[in-house]
C-alpha positions as CSV (number, residue, x, y, z in Angstrom):
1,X,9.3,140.2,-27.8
2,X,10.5,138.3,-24.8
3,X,11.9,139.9,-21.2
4,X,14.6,139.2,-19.3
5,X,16.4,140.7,-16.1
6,X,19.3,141.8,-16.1
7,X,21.5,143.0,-12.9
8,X,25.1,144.2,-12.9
9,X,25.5,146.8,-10.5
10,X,24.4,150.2,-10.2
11,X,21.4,150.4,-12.6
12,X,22.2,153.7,-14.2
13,X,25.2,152.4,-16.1
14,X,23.7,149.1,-16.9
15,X,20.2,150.7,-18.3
16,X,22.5,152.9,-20.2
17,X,24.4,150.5,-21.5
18,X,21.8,148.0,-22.7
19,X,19.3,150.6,-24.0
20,X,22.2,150.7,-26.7
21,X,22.4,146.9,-27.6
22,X,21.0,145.7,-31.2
23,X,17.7,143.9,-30.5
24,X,16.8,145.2,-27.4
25,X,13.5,146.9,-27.4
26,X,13.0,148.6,-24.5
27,X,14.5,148.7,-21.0
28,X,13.1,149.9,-17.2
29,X,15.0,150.4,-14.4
30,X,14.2,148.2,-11.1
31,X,15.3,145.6,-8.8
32,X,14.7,141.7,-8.3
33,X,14.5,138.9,-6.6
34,X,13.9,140.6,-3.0
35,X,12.4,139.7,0.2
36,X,11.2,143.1,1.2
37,X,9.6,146.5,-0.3
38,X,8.2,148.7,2.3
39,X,6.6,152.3,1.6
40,X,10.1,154.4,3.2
41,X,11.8,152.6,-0.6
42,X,13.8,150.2,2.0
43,X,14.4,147.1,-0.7
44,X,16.0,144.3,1.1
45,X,17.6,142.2,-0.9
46,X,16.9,143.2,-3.7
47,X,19.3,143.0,-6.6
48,X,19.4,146.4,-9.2
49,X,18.7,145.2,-12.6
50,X,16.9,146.3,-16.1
51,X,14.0,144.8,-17.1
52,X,14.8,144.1,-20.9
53,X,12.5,143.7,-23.6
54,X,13.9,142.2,-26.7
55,X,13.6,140.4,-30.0
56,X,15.0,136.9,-29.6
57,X,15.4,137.0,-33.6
58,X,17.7,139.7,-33.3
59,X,19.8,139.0,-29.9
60,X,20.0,135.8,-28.1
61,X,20.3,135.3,-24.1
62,X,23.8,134.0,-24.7
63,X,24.6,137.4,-27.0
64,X,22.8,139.2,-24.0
65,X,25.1,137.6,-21.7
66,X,28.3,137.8,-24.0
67,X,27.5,141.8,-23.3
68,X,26.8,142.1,-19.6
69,X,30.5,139.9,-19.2
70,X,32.0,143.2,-21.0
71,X,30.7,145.5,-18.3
72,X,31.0,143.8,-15.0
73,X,33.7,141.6,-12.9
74,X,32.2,138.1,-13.0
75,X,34.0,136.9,-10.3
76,X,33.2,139.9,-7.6
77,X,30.5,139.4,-5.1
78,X,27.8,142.5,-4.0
79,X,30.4,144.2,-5.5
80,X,30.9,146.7,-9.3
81,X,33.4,149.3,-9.3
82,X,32.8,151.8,-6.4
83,X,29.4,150.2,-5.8
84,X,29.4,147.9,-2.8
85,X,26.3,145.7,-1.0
86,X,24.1,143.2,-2.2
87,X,22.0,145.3,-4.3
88,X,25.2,145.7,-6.6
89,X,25.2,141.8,-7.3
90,X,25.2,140.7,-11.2
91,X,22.7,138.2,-12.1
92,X,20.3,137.4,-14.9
93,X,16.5,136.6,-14.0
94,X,13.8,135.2,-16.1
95,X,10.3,133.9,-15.7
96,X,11.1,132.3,-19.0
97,X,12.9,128.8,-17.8
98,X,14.4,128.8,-21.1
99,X,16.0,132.0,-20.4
100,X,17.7,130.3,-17.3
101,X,18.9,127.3,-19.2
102,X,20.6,129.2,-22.2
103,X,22.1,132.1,-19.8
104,X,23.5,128.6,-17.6
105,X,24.9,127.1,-20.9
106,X,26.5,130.0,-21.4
107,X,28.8,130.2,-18.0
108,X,29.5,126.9,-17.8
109,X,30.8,126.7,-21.4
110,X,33.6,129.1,-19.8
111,X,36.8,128.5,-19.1
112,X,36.7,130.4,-16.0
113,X,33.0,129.1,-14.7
114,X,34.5,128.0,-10.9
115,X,35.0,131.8,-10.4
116,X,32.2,133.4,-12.1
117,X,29.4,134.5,-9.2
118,X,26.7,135.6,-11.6
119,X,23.3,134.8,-10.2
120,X,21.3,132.9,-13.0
121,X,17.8,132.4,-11.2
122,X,14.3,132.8,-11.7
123,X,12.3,135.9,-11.3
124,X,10.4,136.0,-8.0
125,X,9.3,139.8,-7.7
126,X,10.4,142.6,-9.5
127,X,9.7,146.2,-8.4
128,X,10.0,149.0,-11.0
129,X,12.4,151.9,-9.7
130,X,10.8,155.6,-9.5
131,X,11.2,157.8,-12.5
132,X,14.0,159.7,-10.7
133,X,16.2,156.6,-11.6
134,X,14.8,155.8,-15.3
135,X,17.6,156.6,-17.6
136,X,19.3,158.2,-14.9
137,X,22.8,158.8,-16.9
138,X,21.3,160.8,-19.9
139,X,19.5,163.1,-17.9
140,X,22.6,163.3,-15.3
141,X,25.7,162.0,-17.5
142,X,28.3,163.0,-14.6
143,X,26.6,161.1,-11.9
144,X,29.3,158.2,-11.3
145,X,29.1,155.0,-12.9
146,X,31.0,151.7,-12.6
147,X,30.9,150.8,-16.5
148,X,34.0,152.8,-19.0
149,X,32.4,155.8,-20.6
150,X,33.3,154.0,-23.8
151,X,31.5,151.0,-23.5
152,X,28.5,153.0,-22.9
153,X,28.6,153.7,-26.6
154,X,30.4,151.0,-28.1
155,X,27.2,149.5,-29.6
156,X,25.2,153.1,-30.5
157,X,23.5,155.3,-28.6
């Protein structure tokens, strides 16, 4: 099993969504890549993302990126859907340098790669979100999200 970060927006959709995908083994919501975390849950700079396990035999980084393209604008800055502020960036983090390089490959292969505003970076920190936010949208499933209620379940449940 291998890890990866993943951030596109509000972290309830996104965990939801991935939890879903073939290959992924397990998922946690949290935020990365931030310059503060204080005891009041102030998190500056922080982007949300899901902490993603998964089996690099079954799903690759580029698949992995192929999927989080369906569900977010690539082109939109600190912004997804109604969500707006730097915590709603998109970006992929790894610790895994390999990781970086394939998720890389994978934008600039694009056709659209001068637009695209996905963060590919490595992990600095990661803080794991409280259980009130752990698979938020199943036990809350009208709580807003950004992502198409069918995309949600396009890959299972």
């Amino acid at each position: 099993m291998e890890v990866v970060y993943i951030a596109g927006g509000c972290l309830w959709g996104v965990q939801a969504f991935i939890k879903t995908l073939p290959g992924v083994t397990f998922t946690e919501a949290g935020r990365a890549n931030g310059t503060l975390h204080s005891l009041e849950g102030d998190y500056d700079g922080y982007a949300e993302c899901v902490k993603t396990g998964f089996d690099p035999s079954v799903v690759t980084i580029s698949e992995l990126m192929a999927y989080l393209f369906e569900i977010i604008d690539p082109y939109s800055v600190n912004q997804q859907g109604a969500d707006v502020g730097e915590k709603y960036r998109t970006g992929v983090y790894s610790e895994n340098l390999a990781h970086l390089k394939e998720a890389k490959a994978f934008i600039m292969e694009r056709s659209d790669v001068d637009r695209i505003v996905v963060e590919v970076l490595p992990l600095t920190n990661y803080v794991r979100s409280a259980d009130e936010h752990q698979n938020r949208l199943a036990k809350c499933p009208t709580d807003y999200c950004h992502i198409p209620a069918e995309l949600l379940t396009k890959y299972g449940t």
